[in-house]
C-alpha positions as CSV (number, residue, x, y, z in Angstrom):
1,X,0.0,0.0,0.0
2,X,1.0,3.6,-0.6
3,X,1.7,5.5,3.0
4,X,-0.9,8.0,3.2
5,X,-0.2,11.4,4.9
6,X,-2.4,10.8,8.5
7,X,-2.7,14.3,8.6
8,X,-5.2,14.8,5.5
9,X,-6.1,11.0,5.4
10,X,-9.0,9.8,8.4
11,X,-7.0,6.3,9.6
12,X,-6.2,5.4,12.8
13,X,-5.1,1.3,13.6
14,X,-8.7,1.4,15.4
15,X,-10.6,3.2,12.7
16,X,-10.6,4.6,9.1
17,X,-13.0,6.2,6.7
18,X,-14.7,3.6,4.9
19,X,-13.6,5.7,1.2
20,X,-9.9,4.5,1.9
21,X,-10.7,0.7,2.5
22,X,-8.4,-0.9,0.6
23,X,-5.8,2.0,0.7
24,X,-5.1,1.4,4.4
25,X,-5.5,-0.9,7.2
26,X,-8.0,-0.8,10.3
27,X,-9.9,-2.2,12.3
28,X,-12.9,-1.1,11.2
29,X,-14.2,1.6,8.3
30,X,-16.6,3.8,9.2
31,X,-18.7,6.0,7.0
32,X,-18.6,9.8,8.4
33,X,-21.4,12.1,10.2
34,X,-21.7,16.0,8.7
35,X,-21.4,18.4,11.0
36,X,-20.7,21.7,11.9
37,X,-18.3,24.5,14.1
38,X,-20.5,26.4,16.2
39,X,-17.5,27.8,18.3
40,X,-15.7,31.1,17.2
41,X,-13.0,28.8,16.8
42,X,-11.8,25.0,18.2
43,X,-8.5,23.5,18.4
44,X,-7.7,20.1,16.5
45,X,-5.3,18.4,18.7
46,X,-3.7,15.3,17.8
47,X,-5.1,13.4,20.3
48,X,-8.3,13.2,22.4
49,X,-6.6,15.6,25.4
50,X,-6.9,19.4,26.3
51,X,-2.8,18.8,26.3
52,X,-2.5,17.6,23.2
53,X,-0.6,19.3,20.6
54,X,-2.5,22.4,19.1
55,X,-2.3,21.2,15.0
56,X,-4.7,23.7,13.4
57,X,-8.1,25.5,14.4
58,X,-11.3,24.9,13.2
59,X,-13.7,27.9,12.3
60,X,-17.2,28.9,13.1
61,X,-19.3,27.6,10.1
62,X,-16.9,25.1,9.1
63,X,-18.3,21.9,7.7
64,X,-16.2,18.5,9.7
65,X,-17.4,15.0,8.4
66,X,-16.9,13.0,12.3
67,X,-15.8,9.2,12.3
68,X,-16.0,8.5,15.8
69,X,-16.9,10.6,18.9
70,X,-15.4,9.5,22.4
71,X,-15.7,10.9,26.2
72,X,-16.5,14.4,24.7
73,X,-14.0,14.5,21.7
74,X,-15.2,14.2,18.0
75,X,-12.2,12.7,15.4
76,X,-12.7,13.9,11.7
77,X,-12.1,15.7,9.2
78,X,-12.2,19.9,7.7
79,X,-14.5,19.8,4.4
80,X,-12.0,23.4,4.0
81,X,-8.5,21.4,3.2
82,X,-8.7,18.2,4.6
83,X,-7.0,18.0,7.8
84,X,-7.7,15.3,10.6
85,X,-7.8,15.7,14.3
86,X,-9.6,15.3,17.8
87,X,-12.0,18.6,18.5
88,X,-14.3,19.1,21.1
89,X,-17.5,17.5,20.6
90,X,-19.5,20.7,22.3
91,X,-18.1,22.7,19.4
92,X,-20.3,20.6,17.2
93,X,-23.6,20.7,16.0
94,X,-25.6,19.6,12.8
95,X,-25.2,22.1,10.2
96,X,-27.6,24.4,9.6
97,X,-28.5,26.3,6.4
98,X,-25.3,26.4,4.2
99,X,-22.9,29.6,4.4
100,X,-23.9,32.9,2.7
101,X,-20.7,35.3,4.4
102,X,-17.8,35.2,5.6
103,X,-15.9,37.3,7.9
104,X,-13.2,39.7,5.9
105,X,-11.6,41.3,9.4
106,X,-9.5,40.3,12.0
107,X,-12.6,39.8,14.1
108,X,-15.4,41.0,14.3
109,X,-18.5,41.2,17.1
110,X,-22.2,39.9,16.9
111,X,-24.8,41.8,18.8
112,X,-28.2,40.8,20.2
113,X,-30.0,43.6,18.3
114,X,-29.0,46.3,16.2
115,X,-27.4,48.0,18.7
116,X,-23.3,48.5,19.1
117,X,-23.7,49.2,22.6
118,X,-25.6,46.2,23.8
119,X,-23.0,43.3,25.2
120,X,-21.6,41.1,21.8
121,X,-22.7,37.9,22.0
122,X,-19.7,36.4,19.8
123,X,-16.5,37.8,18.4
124,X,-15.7,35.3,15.4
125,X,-12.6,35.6,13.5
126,X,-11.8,36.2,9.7
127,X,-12.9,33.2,7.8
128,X,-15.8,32.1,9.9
129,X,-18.6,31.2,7.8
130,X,-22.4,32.3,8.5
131,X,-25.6,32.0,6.7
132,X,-27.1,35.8,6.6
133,X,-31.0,35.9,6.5
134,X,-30.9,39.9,5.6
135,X,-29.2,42.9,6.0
136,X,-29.3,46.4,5.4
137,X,-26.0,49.0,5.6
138,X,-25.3,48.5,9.3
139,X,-26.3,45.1,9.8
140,X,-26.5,41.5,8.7
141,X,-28.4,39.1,10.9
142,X,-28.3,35.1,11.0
143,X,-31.0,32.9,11.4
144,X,-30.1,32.7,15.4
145,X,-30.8,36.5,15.9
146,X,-26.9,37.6,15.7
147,X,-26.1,41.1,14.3
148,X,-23.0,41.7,12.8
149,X,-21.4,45.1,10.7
150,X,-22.0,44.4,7.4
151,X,-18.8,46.2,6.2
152,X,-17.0,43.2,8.1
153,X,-18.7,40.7,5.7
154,X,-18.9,40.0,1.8
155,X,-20.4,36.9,0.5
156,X,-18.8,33.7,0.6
157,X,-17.6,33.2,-3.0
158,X,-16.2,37.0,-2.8
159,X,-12.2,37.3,-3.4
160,X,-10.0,39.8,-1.8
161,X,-7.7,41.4,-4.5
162,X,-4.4,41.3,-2.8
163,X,-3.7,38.5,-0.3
164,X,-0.9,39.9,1.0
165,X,-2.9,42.7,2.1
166,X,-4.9,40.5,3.9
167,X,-1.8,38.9,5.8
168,X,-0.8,42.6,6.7
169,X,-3.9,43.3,8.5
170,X,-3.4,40.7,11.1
171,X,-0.3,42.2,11.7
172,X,0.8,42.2,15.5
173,X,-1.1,39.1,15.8
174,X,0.6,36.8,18.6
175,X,2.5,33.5,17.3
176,X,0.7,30.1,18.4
177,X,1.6,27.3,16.8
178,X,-1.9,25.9,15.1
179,X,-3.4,28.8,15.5
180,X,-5.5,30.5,12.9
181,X,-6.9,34.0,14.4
182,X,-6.1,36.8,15.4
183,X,-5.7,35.8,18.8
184,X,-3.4,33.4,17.6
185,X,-1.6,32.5,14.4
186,X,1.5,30.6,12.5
187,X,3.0,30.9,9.7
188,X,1.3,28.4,7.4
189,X,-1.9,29.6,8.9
190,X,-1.1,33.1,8.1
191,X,-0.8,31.8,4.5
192,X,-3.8,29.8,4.2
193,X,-6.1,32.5,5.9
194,X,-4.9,35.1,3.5
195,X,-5.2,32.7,0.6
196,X,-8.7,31.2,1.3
197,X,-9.4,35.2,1.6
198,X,-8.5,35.4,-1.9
199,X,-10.9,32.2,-3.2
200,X,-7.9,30.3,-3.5
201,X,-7.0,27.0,-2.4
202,X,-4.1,26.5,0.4
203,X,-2.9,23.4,2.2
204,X,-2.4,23.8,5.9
205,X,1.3,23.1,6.8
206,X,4.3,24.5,5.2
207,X,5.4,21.1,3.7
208,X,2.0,20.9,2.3
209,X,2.4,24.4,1.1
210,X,6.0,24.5,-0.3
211,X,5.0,21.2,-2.4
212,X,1.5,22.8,-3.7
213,X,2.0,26.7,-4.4
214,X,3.5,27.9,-7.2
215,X,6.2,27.8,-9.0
216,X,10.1,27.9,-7.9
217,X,11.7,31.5,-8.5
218,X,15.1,32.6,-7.7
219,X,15.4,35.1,-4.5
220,X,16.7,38.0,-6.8
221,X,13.3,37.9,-8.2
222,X,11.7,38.2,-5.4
223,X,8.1,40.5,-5.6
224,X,5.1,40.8,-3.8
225,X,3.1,37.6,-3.3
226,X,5.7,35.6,-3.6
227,X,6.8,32.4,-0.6
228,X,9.8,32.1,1.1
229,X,10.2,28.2,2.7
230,X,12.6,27.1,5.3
231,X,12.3,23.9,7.0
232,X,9.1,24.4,8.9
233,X,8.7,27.9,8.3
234,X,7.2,30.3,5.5
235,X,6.7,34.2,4.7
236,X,5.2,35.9,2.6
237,X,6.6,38.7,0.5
238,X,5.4,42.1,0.4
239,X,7.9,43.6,-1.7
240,X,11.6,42.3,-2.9
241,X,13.0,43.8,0.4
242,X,10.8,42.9,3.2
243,X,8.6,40.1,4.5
244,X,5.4,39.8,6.5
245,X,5.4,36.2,8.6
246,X,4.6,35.3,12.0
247,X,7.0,33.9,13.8
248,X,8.3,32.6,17.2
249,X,11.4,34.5,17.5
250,X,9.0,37.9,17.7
251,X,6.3,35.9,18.9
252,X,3.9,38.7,16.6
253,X,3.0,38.5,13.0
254,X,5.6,41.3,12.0
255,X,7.4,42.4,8.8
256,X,11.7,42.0,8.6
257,X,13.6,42.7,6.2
258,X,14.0,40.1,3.9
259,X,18.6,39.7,4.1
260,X,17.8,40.1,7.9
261,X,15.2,37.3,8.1
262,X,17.1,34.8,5.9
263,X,21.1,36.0,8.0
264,X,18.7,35.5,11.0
265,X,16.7,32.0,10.7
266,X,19.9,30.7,8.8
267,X,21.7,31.7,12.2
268,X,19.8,29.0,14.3
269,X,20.5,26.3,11.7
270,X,17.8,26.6,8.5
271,X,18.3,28.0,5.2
272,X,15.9,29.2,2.7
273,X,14.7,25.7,0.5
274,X,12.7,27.6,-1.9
275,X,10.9,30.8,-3.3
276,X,7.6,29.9,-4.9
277,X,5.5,32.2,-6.6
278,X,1.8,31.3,-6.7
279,X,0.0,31.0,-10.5
């Protein structure tokens, strides 16, 4: 059999999505159960443990087909790009009417009424997914009675123009490895949120991403848009001098200059292993 990648392949020795049976071994297959994120956001851990490693994040409105739930923990899959982890079954419910909007800022803040100075109800984070029942030019309101600023919304098949732009307004975001939000981010999940911002498609770890974006360029070329790889790491060009990335050793999304970054990371032991521009 060819080894599958377990991160964007459901199989466990235990248990396995019955659409790979005959690509890998199990104890049982199982077909999976739609459901949906109802949390602003929910870790995917790698195992069924608060303390688990933090491998990505999950958004509100996010589609998960489940395989097995267990002692309050749901293992599946993200319909967005296909990774596999252990979330918290109470940030699961059936899905609901199918997305209409998505969230284009950082975050943003859903009241009870149409009211900015009543208490929010949720803050959910750019990306997350909602199905809008109507608006007018101050608000959009879901089915559940939330009210959200309309500027902070466009409809889900919308594209931002300039990706980078959108990885520049999370700048000053703190690092966390996994994360995905404002609150919390990576560097391969800086990528793929400002990608998926764009309509395009974006894998979530840098591996994935320095195998599937693009094609190779040479650093003298470099120009906006364009990726910078290490081992384990990524940034995103905004011009050919500087880059915008998060990162641990400013534990902040920030911009550096592109000779610093490169003298810096190659410092503690990585060097560059390619520049890919994206078609």
């Amino acid at each position: 059999m060819v080894a599958l990648d377990p991160r964007i392949h459901p199989f466990r020795p235990e248990i396995a999505a019955s659409f790979l049976k005959g690509q890998v071994e199990a104890q049982r297959f199982v077909d999976g159960t739609r459901h949906q994120v109802i949390e602003p956001a929910t870790a995917v851990r790698r195992a069924p443990s608060h303390d688990a490693p933090l491998d990505t994040e999950a958004l509100y409105g996010e589609r998960v087909m489940v395989y097995e739930i267990e002692e309050g923990w749901a293992w599946g899959q993200l319909e967005t790009d296909g990774y596999v982890g252990w979330l918290s079954a109470n940030a699961l419910a059936a899905p609901g009417a199918a997305p209409t909007h998505k969230v284009t800022v950082p975050r943003t803040l859903c009241f009870p009424a149409p009211d900015i100075k009543r208490p929010p109800l949720a803050a959910l984070p750019m990306g997350a997914r909602l199905c809008i029942m109507r608006q007018d030019e101050r608000f959009a309101v879901t089915a559940s009675g939330w009210h959200l600023p309309t500027v902070h919304l466009a409809p889900i098949k919308a594209k931002a123009a300039d990706f980078v732009a959108v990885a520049e307004s999370l700048l000053g975001a703190p690092y966390l490895w996994g994360g995905k939000t404002s609150l919390g981010i990576d560097c391969s999940g800086l990528v793929q949120v400002a990608l998926q911002a764009a309509g395009r498609t974006c894998p979530r770890d840098s591996d994935m991403q320095e195998l599937a974006l693009g094609k190779p360029v040479s650093l003298a070329e470099l120009r906006r848009g364009d990726f910078v790889f290490w081992k384990g790491h990524v940034a995103i060009a905004r011009d050919a001098e500087t880059l915008i990335h998060a990162n641990a050793h400013a534990m902040l999304v920030t911009i550096e200059e592109t000779k610093s970054a490169i003298v810096r990371i190659k410092a503690a032991g990585s060097a560059v292993t390619s520049v890919k521009r994206p078609a």
